[in-house]
C-alpha positions as CSV (number, residue, x, y, z in Angstrom):
1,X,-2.4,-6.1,20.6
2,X,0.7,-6.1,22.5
3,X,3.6,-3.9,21.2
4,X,7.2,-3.6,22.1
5,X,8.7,-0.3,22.9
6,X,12.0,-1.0,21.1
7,X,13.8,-3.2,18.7
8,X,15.5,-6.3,19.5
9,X,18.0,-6.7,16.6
10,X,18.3,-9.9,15.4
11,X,21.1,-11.8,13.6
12,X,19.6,-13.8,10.4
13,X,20.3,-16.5,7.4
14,X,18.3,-15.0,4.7
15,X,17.0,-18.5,2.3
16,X,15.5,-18.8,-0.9
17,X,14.6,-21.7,-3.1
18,X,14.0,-20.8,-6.6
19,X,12.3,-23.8,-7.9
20,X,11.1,-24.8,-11.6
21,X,7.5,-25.5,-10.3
22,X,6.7,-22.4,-9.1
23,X,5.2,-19.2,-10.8
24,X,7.6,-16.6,-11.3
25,X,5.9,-14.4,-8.7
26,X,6.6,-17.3,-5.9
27,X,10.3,-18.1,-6.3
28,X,13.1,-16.8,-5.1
29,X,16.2,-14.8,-6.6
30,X,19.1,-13.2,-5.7
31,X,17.2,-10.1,-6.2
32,X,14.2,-11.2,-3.9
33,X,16.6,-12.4,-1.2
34,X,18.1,-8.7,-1.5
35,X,14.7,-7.1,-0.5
36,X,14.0,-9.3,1.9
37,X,17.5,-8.6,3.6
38,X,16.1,-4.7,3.5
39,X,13.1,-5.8,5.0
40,X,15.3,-7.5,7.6
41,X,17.3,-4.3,8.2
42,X,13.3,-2.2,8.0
43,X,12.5,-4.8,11.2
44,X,15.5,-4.0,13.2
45,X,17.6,-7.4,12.2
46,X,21.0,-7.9,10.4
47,X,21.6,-10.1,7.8
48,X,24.6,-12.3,8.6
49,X,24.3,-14.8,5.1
50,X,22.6,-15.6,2.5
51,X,21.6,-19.0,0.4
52,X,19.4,-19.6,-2.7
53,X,18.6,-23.2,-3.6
54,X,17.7,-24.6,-7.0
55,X,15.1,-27.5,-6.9
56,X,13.1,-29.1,-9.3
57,X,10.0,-29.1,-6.6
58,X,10.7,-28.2,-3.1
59,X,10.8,-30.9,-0.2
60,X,7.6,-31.6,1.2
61,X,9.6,-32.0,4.4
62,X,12.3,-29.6,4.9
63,X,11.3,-27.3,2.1
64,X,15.2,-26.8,0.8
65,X,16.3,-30.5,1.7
66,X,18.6,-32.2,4.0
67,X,21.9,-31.5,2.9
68,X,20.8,-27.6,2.3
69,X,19.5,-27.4,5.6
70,X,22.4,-28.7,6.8
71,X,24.5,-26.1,4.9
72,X,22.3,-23.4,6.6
73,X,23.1,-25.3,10.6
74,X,26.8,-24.6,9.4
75,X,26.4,-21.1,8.7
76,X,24.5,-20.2,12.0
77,X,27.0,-21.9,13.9
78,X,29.7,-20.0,11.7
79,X,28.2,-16.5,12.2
80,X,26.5,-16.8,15.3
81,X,23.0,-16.3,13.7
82,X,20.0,-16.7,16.1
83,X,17.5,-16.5,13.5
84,X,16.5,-18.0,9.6
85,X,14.5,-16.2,7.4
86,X,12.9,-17.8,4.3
87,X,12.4,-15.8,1.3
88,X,9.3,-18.0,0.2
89,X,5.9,-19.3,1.9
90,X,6.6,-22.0,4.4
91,X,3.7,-24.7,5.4
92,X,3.5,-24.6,9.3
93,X,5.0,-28.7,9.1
94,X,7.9,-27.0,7.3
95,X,8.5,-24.1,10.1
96,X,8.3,-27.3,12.6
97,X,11.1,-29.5,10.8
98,X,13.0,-27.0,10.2
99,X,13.5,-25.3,13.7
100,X,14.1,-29.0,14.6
101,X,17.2,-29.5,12.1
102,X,18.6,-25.9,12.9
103,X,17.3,-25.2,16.5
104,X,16.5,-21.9,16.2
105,X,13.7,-19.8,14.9
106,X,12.7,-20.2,11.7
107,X,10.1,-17.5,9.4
108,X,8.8,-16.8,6.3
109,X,8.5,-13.9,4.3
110,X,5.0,-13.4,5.0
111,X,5.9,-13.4,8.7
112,X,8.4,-11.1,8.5
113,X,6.3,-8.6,6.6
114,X,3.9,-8.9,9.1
115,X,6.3,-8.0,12.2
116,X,7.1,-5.1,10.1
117,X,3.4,-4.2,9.9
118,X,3.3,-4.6,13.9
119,X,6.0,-1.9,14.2
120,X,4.9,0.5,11.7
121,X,1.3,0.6,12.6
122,X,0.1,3.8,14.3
123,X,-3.5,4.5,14.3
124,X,-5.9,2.5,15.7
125,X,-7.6,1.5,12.1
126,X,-4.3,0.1,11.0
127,X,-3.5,-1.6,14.7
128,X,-6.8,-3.6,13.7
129,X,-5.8,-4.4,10.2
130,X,-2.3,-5.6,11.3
131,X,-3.6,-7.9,14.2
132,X,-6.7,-9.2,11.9
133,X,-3.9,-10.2,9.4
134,X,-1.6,-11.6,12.2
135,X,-4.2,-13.9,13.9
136,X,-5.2,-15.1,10.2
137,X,-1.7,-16.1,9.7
138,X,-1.7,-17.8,12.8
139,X,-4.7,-19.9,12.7
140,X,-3.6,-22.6,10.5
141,X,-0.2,-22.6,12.0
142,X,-0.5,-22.7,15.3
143,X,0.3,-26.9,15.9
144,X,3.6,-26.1,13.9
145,X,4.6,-23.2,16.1
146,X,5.4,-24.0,19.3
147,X,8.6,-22.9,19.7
148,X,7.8,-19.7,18.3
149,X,5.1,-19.4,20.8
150,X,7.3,-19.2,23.5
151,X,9.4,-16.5,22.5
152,X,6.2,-14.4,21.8
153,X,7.1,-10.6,22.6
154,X,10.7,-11.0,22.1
155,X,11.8,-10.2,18.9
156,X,11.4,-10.0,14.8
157,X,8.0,-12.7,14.3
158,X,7.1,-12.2,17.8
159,X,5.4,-9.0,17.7
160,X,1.3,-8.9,17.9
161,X,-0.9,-11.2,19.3
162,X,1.2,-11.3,23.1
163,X,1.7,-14.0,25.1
164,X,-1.8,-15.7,24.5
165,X,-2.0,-19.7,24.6
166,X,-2.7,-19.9,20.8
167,X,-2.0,-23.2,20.1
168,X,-4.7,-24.6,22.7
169,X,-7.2,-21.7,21.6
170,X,-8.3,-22.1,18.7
171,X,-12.0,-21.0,19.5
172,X,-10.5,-17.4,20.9
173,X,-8.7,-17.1,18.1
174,X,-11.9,-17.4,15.9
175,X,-14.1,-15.5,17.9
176,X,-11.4,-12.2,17.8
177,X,-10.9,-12.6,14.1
178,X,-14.6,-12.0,14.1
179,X,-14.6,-9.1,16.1
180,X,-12.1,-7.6,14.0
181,X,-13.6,-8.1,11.0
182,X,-16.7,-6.5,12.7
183,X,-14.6,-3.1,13.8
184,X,-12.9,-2.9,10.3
185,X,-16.3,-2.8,9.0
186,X,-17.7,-0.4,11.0
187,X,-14.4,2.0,9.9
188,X,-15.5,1.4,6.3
189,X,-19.1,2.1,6.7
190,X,-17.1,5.4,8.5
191,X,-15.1,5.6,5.2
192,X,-18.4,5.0,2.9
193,X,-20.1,8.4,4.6
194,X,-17.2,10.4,4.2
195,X,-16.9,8.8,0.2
196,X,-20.6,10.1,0.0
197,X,-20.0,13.4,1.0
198,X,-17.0,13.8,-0.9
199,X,-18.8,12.9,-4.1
200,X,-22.0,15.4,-2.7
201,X,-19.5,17.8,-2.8
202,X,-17.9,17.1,-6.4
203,X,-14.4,17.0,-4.5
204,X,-12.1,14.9,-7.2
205,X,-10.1,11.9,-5.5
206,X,-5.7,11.5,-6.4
207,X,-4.6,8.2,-5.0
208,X,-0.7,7.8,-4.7
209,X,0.2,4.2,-5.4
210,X,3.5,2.3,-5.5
211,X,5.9,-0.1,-4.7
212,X,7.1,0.5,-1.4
213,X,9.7,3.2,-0.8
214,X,8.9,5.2,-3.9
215,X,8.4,8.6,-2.3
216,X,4.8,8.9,-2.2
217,X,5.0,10.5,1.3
218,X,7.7,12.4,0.4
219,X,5.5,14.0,-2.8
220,X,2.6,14.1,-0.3
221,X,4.7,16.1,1.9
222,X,5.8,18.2,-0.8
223,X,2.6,19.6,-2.5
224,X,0.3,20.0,1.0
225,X,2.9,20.3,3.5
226,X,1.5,17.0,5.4
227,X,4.1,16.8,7.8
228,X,3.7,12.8,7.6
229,X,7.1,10.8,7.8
230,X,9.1,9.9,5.1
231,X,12.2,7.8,5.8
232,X,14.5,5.8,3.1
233,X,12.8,2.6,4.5
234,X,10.6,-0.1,3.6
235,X,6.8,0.2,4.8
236,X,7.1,3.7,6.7
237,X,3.8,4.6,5.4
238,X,1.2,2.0,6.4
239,X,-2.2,4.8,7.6
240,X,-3.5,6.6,4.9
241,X,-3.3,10.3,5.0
242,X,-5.5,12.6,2.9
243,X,-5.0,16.6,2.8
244,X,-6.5,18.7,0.1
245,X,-4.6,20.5,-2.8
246,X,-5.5,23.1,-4.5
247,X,-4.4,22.5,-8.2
248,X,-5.8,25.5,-9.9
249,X,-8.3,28.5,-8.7
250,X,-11.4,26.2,-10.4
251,X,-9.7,22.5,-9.1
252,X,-9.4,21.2,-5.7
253,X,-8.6,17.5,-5.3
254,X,-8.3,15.3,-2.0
255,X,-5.0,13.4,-2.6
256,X,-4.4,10.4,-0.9
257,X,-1.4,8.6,0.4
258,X,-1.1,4.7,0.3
259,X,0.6,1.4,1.9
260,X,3.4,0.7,0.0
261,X,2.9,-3.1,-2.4
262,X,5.6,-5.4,-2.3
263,X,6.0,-8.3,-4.4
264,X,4.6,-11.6,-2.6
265,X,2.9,-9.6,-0.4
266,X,1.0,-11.7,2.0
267,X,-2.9,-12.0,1.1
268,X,-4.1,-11.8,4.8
269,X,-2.5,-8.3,4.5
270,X,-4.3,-7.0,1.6
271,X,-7.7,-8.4,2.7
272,X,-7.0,-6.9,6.1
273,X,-6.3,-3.8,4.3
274,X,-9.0,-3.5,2.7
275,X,-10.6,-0.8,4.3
276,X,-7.6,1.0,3.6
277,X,-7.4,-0.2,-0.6
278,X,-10.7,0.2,-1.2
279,X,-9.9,4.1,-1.4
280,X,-8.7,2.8,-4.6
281,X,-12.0,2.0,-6.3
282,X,-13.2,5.5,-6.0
283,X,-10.2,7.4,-6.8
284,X,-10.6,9.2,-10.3
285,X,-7.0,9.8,-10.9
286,X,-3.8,7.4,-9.7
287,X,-0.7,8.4,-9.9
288,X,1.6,5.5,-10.2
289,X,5.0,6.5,-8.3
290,X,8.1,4.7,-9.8
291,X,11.6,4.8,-8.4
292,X,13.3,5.4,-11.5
293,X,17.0,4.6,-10.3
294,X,15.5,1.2,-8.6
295,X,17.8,-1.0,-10.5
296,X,14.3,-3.7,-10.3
297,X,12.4,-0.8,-11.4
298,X,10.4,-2.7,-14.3
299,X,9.8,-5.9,-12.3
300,X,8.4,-3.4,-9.6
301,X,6.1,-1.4,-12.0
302,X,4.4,-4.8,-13.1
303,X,4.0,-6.0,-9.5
304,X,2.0,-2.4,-8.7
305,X,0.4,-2.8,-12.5
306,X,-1.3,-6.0,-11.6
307,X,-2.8,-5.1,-7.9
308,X,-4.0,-1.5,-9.9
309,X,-5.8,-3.5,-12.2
310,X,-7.1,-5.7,-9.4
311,X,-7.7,-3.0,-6.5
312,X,-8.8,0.5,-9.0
313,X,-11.9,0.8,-10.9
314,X,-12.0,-0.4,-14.3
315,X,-10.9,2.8,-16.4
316,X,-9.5,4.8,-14.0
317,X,-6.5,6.9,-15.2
318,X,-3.3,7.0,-14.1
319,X,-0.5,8.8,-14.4
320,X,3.2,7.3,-14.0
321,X,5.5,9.5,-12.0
322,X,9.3,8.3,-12.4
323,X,10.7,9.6,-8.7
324,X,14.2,10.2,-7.8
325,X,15.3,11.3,-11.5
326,X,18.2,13.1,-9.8
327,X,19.9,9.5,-8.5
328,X,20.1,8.4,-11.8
329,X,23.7,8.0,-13.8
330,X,22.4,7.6,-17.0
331,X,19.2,10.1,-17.2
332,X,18.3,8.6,-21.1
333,X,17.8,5.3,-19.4
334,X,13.8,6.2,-19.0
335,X,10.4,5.0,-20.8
336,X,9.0,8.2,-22.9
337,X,5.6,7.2,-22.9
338,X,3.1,10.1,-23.2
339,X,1.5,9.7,-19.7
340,X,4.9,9.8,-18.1
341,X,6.6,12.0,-16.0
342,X,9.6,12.8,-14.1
343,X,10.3,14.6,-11.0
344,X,12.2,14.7,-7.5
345,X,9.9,14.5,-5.3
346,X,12.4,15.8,-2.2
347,X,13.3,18.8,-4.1
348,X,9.9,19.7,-5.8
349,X,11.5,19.2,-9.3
350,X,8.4,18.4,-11.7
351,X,5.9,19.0,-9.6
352,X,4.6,21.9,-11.5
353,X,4.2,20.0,-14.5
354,X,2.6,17.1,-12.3
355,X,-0.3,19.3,-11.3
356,X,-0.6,20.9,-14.7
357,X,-1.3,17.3,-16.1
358,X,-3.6,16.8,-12.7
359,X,-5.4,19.2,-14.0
360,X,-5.6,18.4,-17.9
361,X,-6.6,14.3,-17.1
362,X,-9.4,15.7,-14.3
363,X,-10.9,18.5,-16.4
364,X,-11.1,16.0,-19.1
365,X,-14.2,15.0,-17.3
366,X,-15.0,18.0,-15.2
367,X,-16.7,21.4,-16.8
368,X,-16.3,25.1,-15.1
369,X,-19.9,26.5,-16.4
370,X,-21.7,29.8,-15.6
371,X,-25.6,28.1,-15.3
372,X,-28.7,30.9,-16.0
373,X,-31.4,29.2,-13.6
374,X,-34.6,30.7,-13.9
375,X,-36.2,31.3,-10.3
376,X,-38.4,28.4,-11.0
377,X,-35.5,26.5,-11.4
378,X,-34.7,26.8,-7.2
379,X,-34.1,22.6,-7.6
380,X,-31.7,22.7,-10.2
381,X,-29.6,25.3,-7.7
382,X,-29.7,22.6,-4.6
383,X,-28.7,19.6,-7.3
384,X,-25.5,21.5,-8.3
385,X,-24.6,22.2,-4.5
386,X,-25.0,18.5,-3.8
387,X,-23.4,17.5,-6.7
388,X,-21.3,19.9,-8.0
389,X,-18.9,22.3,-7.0
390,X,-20.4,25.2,-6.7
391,X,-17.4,28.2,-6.6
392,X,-20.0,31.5,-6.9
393,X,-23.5,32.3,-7.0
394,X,-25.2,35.7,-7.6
395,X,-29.0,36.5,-8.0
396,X,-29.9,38.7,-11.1
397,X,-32.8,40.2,-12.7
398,X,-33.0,37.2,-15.3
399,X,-32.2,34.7,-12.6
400,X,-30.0,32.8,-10.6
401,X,-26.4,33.1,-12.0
402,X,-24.1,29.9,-10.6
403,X,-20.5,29.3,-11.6
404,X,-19.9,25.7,-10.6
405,X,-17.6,22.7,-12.0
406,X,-19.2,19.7,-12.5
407,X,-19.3,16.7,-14.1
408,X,-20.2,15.2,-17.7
409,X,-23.1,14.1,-16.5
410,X,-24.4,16.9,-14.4
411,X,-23.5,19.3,-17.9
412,X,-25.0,17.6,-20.2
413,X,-28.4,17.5,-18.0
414,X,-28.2,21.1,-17.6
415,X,-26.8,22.3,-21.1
416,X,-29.8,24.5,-21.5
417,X,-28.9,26.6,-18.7
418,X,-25.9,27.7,-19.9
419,X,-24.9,31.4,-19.6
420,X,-23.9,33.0,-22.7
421,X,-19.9,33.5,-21.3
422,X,-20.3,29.7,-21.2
423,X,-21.0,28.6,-24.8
């Protein structure tokens, strides 16, 4: 996938139309056309204006209408804009009618979030993911984008695929979606091994999930020392990174870092990232980071609290971290739910009471147990390695003496092995 070694910037009218058919998830506000002027500025553009139309329905032609498309030809002339930028989903006969009415090149959201992904991707697992979702985007659009086409590998919208004849190639198109899919399934059958082993070992699992620009790499940084980037910027985290912590001298976790969500995030993204989310359905603890000065903050928290309870196993705990405490002018203007917490993630404030509550939720269902294994009992020794964590084992005159931490499960079966120091 063809990349470009630096940033064109690009000058664009930012568009919205907030319109009383759609759900509340798919229209646009001034609020929505505020993010997606950050995302702009996260893609290397500037935003030069901005417009929000209110419609009934939108127009089945020109998406905004006639005389608000002409509004929009004014302001590019006005400001010398090269570039519009929709805030909603445009049909590829839309893209087409209006590049024709305002002569320049014309995205949508999803588009945009998808050049950011382009940038932003590092490792080869989530080069894959980026160009599967890019050529899915494509595919139904490429008789509407021929304009776009030709600028391919010059600028915001342009970044991916390279300067391939996609409208005439269909069939290539199909036939390297394929492959992709193939690769990103070999890396989860890779993930699926390590999963296994993980769970052999009795290793515990701390996803960090979020809106994006929460300071989950920033926390990640803070409690292993991960080294991993952590700008003020939307989507600087798209590979996941996992480094062990040590909580306690009994509890080690892996904890996991996470892409960012976003509302309207584009679905070809979060199946092409799937590999990557699926971490989710194995973790046994999330911790749901919250920028607590993020003036959207609620709105946000229900965007991450719907794809949790689409993307996480039914059940699964999770702990809500309110980051950034420090930026806030009024400090009593916080939820005081039990599960809650706050800390500064930059500064390490609250951390220490984060892992203490790691700990508590995790040990819930976890058990340190000295086990008295008679010798004929060898089996029950090679179960607990596999499944358990095993943290010391001496052999005594009445038998095999193992200190492990395990689960429920693995307890309950062995209860009648327990050491006296154990009951």
């Amino acid at each position: 996938m063809e990349q470009l070694d630096h940033v064109i910037a690009e000058r664009a009218i930012l568009v919205g139309l907030n319109a009383d058919c759609f759900k509340a998830e798919d229209t646009a506000s001034y609020e929505t056309l505020d993010e997606l002027e950050a995302l702009l500025e996260t893609a290397g553009g500037t935003c030069e204006a901005k417009v929000l139309q209110n419609r009934k329905t939108p127009d089945p032609h020109s998406f905004i209408g006639e005389g608000k498309a002409q509004e929009v030809c004014e302001l590019l002339e006005k400001t010398g804009a090269n570039m519009v930028i929709f805030d909603n989903e445009l049909s590829p006969s839309q893209i087409r009618a209006l590049e024709d009415i305002t002569g320049v090149t014309v995205l949508d959201r999803s588009a945009l979030i998808l050049d950011i992904f382009a940038q932003r991707a590092k490792t080869a697992e989530g080069r894959l993911q980026v160009e599967l979702a890019q050529y899915k985007y494509l595919l139904p659009r490429l008789s509407g984008m021929g304009k776009s086409l030709s600028r391919l590998g010059g600028g915001i919208g342009t970044r991916g695929p390279g300067e391939t004849k996609l409208e005439t190639d269909r069939r290539h198109i199909r036939e390297r979606i394929n492959r992709l899919q193939e690769e990103l399934e070999a890396v989860r059958k890779v993930r699926g091994v390590q999963r296994e082993r993980r769970l052999k070992n009795s290793v515990p699992v701390v996803a960090l999930v979020g809106y994006t620009n929460t300071g989950k790499s920033t926390l990640l940084n803070q409690l292993t020392d991960a080294g991993i980037p952590a700008n003020n910027r939307l989507f600087d985290t798209l590979d996941t990174t996992t480094r062990k912590l040590r909580i306690s001298d009994h509890l080690e976790v892996l904890l996991s870092d996470t892409v960012g969500f976003i509302a309207k995030l584009p679905h070809h993204l979060v199946e092409a990232f799937q590999a990557t989310l699926e971490e989710l359905q194995y973790a046994d603890l999330l911790l749901h980071m919250i920028d607590a000065s993020d003036p959207e903050r609620d709105a946000h928290i229900a965007v991450v609290d719907k794809l949790i309870e689409k993307l996480a196993k039914p059940g699964v705990p999770v702990l809500r971290c309110f980051n950034k405490v420090d930026l806030l002018e009024d400090p009593t203007d916080l939820p005081a739910g039990e599960q809650d917490l706050y800390l500064c993630a930059r500064s390490g404030v609250g951390t220490q009471e984060l892992l203490t509550r790691i700990e508590e939720v995790l040990t819930g269902v976890l058990h340190q147990a000295v086990f008295l294994l008679p010798y004929s009992e060898g089996g029950v020794l090679e179960i607990l390695h596999r499944q358990a964590q095993v943290l010391n084992t001496e052999y005594v005159a009445e038998g095999i003496r193992v200190e492990a931490v395990c689960s429920q499960e693995l307890f309950g079966r062995y209860q009648r092995f327990l050491a006296e120091e154990s009951t």
